[in-house]
SETIMAR-479890 format. One record per residue: x, y, z of N, C-alpha, C, CB in turn; residue in three letters. Coordinates in steps of 0.05 Angstrom, whole numbers, padded with zeros to 5 digits, always signed. Glycine has a CB too. Layout:
XYZXYZXYZXYZala...
REM end
This chain:
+02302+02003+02334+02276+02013+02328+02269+02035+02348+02255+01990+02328unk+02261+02055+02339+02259+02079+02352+02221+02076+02367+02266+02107+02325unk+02221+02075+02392+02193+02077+02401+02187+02099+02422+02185+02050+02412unk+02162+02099+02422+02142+02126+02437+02138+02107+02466+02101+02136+02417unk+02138+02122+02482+02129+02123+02505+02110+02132+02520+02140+02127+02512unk+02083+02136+02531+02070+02149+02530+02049+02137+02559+02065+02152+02503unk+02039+02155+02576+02021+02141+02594+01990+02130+02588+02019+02158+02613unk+01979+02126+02599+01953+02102+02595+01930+02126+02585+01942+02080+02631unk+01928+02149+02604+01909+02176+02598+01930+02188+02570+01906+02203+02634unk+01943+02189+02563+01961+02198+02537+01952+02186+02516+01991+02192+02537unk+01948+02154+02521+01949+02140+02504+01917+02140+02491+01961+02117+02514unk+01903+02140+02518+01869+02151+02511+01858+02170+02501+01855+02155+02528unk+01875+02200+02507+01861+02223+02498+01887+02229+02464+01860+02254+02532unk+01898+02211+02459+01913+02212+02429+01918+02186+02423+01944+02229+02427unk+01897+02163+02426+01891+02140+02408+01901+02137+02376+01861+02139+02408unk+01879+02164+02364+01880+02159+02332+01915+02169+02332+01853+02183+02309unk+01927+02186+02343+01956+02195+02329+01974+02168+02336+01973+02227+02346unk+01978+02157+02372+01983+02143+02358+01988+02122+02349+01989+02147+02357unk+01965+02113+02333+01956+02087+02314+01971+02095+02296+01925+02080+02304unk+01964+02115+02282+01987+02122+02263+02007+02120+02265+01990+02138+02256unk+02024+02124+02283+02054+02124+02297+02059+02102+02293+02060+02130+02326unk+02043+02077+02302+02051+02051+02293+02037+02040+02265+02045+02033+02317unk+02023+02050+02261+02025+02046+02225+02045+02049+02202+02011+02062+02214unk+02058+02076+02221+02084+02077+02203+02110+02076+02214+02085+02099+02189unk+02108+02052+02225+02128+02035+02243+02149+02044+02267+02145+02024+02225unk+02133+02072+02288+02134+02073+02317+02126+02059+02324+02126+02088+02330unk+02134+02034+02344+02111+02025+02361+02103+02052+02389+02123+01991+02376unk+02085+02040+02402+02079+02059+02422+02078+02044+02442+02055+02075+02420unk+02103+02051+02464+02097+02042+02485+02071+02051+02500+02117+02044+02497unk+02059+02050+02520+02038+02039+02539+02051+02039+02574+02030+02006+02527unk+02052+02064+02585+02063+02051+02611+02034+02060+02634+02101+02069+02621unk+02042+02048+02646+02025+02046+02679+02049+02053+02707+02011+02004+02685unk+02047+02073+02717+02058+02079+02750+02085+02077+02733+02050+02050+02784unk+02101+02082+02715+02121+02073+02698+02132+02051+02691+02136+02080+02703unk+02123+02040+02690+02119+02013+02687+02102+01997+02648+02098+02009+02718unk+02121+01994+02633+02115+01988+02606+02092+01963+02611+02145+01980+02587unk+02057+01964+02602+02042+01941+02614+02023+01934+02585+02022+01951+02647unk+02039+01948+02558+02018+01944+02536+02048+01953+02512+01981+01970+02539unk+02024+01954+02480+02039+01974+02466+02022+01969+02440+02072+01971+02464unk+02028+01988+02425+02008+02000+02404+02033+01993+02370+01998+02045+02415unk+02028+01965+02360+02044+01964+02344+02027+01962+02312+02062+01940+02354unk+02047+01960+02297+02040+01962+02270+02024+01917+02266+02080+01975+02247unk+02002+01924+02251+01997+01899+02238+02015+01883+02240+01993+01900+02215unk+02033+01886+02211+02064+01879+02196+02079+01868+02228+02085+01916+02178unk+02087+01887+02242+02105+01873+02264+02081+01848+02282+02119+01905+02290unk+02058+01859+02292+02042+01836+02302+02047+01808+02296+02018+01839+02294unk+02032+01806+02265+02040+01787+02241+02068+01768+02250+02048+01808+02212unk+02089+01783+02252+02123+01773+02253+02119+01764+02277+02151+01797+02251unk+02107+01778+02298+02104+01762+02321+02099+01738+02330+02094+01769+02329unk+02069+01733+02315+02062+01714+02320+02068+01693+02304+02043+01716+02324unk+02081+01694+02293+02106+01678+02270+02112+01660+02290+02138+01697+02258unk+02138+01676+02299+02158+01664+02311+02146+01660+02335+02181+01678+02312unk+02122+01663+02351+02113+01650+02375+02097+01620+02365+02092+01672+02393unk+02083+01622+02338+02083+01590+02328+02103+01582+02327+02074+01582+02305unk+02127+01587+02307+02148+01573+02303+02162+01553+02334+02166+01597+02291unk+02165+01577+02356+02175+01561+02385+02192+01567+02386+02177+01536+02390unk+02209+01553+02405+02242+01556+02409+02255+01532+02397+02253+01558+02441unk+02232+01508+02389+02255+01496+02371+02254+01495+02346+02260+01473+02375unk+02245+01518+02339+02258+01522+02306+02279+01536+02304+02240+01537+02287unk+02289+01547+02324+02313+01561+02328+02317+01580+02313+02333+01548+02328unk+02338+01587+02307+02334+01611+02277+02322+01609+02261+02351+01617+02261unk+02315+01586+02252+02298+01579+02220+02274+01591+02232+02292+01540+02206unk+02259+01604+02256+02230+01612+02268+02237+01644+02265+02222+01598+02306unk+02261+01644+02256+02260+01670+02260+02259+01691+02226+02289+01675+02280unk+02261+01667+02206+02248+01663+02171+02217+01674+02175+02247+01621+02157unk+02213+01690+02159+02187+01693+02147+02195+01719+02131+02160+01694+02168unk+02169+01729+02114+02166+01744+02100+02170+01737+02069+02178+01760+02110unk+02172+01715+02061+02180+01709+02033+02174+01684+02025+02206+01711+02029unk+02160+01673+02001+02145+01655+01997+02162+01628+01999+02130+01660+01972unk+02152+01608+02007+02177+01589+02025+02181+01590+02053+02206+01595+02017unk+02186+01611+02061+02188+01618+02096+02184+01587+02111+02158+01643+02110unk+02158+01583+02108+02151+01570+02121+02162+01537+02115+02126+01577+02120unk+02165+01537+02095+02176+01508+02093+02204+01506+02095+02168+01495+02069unk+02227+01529+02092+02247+01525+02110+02245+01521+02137+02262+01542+02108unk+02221+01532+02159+02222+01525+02184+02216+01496+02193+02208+01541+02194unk+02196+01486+02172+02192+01459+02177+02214+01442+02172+02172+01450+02163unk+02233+01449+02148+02253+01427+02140+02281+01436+02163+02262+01431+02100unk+02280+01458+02176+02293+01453+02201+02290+01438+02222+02297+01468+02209unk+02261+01441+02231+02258+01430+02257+02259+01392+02249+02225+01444+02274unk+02242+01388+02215+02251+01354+02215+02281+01354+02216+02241+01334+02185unk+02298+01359+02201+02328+01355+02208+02341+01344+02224+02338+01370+02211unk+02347+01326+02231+02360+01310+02249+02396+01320+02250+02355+01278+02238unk+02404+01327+02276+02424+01337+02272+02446+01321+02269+02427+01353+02286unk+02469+01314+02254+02490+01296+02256+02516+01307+02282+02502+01294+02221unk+02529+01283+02290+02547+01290+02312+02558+01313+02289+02572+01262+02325unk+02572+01322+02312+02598+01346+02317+02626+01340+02308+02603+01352+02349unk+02638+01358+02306+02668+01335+02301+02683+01335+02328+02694+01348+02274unk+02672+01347+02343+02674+01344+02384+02675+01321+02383+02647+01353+02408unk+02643+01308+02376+02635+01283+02383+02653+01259+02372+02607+01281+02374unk+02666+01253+02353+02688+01235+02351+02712+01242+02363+02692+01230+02325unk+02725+01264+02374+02746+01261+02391+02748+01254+02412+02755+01274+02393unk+02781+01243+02425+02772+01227+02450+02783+01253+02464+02787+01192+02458unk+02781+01250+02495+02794+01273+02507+02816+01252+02523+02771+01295+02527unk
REM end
């Protein structure tokens, strides 16, 4: 994904451009002293974000599903899933 970079007075005196930039899926970085401390993203990506920060780390990949009707209930029917041994787990060493 291709993104903008841009300083904090950059980002103030060309706000509206770019909002647009990430409307049509630049995000905009945000830096301070050079230092990346924000960023200016599209809805759509937000949205995905906060997906997968509900989802957690133990939905594991299935948190990383969305966008399609169901999404969500494959993540649930992963995380109930109980995992069965390995075929590790029955060998002896």
């Amino acid at each position: 994904m291709v993104t903008k970079e841009v300083t904090i007075a950059e980002a103030r005196n060309q706000l509206s451009a770019h909002v647009r930039s990430a409307e049509h899926g630049t995000p905009v970085v945000i830096t301070r002293r050079g230092r990346a401390v924000a960023a200016i993203v599209s809805t759509a990506d937000f949205e995905r974000l906060e997906r997968l920060r509900a989802a957690g780390p133990q939905a594991g990949l299935a948190g990383l599903a969305g966008g399609w009707d169901g999404a969500e209930e494959l993540v649930r029917a992963a995380a109930a899933r109980r995992r069965g041994p390995t075929r590790w787990d029955d060998e002896s060493s």
